[in-house]
C-alpha positions in Angstrom: 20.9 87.8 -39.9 22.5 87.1 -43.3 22.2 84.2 -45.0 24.5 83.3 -48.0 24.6 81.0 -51.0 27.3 80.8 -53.0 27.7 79.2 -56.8 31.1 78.8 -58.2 32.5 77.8 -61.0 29.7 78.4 -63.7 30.9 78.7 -67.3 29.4 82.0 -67.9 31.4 85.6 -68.6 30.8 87.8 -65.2 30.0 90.4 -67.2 27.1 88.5 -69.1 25.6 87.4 -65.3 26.1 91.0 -63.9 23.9 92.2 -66.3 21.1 90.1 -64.9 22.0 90.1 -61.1 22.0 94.1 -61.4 18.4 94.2 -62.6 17.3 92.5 -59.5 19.3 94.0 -56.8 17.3 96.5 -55.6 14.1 94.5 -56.0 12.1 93.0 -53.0 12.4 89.3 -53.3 8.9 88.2 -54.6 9.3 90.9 -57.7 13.2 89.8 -57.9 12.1 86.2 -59.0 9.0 87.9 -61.1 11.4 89.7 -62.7 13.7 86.5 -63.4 11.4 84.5 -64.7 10.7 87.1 -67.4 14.1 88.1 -68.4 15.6 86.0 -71.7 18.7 85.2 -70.9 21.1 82.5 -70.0 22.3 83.9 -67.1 18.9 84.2 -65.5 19.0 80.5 -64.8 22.3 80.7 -63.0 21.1 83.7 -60.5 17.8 82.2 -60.1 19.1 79.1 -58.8 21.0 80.9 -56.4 18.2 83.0 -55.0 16.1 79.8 -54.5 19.1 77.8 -52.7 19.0 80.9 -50.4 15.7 80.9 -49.7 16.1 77.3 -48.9 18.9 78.0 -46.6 16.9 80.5 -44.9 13.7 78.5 -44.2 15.0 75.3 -43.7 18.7 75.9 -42.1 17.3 78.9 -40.1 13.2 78.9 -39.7 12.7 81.7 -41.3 9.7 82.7 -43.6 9.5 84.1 -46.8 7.6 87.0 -45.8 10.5 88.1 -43.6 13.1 87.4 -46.2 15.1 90.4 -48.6 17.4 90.5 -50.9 20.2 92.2 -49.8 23.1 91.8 -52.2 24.0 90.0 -55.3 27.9 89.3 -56.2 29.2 87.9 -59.5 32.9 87.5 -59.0 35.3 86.1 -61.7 36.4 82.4 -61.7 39.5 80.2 -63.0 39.7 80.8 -66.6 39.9 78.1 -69.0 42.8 78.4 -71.9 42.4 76.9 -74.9 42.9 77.8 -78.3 41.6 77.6 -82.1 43.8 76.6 -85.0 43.8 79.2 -87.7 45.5 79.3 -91.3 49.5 78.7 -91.6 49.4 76.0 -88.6 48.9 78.7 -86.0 47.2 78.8 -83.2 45.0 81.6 -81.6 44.1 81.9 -77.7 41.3 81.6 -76.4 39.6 82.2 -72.5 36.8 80.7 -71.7 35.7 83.0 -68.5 33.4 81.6 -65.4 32.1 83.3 -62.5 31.3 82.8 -58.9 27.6 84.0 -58.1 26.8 85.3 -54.3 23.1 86.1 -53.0 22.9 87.2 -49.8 19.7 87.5 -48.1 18.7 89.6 -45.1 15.8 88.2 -42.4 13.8 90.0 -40.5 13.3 90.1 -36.2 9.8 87.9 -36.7 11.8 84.5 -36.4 9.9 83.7 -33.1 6.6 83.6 -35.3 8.6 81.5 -37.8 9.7 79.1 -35.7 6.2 78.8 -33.3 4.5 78.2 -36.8 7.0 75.6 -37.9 7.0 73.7 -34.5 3.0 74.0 -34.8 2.8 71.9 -38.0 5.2 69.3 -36.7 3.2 68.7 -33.7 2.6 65.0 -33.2 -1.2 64.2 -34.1 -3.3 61.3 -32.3 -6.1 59.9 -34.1 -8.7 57.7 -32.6 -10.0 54.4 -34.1 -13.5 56.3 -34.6 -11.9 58.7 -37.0 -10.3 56.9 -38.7 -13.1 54.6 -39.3 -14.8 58.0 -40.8 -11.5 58.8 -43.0 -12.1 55.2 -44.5 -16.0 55.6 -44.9 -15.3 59.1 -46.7 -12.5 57.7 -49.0 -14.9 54.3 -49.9 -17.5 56.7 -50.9 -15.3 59.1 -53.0 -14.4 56.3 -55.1 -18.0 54.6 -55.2 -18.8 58.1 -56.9 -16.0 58.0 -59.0 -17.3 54.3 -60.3 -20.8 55.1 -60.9 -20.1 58.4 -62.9 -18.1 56.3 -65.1 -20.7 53.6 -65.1 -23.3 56.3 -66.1 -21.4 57.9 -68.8 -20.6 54.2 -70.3 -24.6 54.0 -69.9 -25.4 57.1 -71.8 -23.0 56.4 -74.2 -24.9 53.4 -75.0 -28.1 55.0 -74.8 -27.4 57.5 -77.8 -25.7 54.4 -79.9 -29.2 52.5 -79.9 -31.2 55.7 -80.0 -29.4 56.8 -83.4 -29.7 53.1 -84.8 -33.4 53.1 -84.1 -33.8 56.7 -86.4 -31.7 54.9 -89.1 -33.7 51.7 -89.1 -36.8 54.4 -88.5 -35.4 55.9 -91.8 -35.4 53.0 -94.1 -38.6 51.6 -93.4 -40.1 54.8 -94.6 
């Protein structure tokens, strides 16, 4: 199955986001946003979005997992252009276009969806919990923070220790 994203409209020259989307176009998916996260441009941050509202699409839309996820195409089409233009000398005018694009990614899935979709429906499987437990969960939690309350008691106590220790060597000091 194919599963598209689609962004449209971003003020960015195609030719400037082509440039990026054709380094990762033959990449596996995991290297592909590697490989984004690396690359110093603009651009990367437009095609990067994409791929991850993909990936999004794919999992959430169609319970798929990553693992069975590839990146099958990138498109960068061209967009409306904006006209406007700069004064110049003399009162004249000159033109100018301010280009966007449309960016595609279209991912490919795998045949593994029934492992997707027995996983996901595993994890969303309603839990019962009996009073005993919880009871434990509360016990465990209580203790965690008694721990955390005498560590900070002990460390206020050591602090204090050293203080009186290093007033005794001074007062040590002058009676000699």
């Amino acid at each position: 199955m194919i599963i598209k994203a689609t962004q449209k409209n971003t003020r960015q020259t195609p030719r400037k986001v082509r440039l990026v989307a054709n380094t990762i176009k033959d990449l596996p998916l995991e290297q592909a946003i590697k490989q984004l996260a690396v690359i110093e441009r603009r651009a990367t941050l437009v095609v990067l979005k994409t791929l991850k509202q993909a990936i999004a699409n794919a999992m959430n839309n169609h319970n798929y997992a990553f693992e069975d996820l590839s990146l099958k195409n990138i498109l960068v089409e061209e967009g409306p252009r904006y006209k406007r233009f700069r004064a110049v000398s003399r009162g004249r005018a000159h033109g100018l276009i301010k280009r966007t694009c449309h960016v595609t990614v279209e991912l490919e899935a795998g045949n593994s969806k029934q492992s997707a979709v027995s996983s996901k429906q595993e994890d969303t499987k309603p839990v019962t919990v009996k009073l005993e437990d919880k009871k434990k969960v509360e016990k465990l939690n209580s203790s965690k923070v008694e721990k955390k309350e005498t560590k900070k008691q002990s460390s206020k106590s050591t602090a204090k220790k050293t203080v009186k220790k290093s007033t005794k060597k001074v007062t040590k000091k002058i009676d000699k």
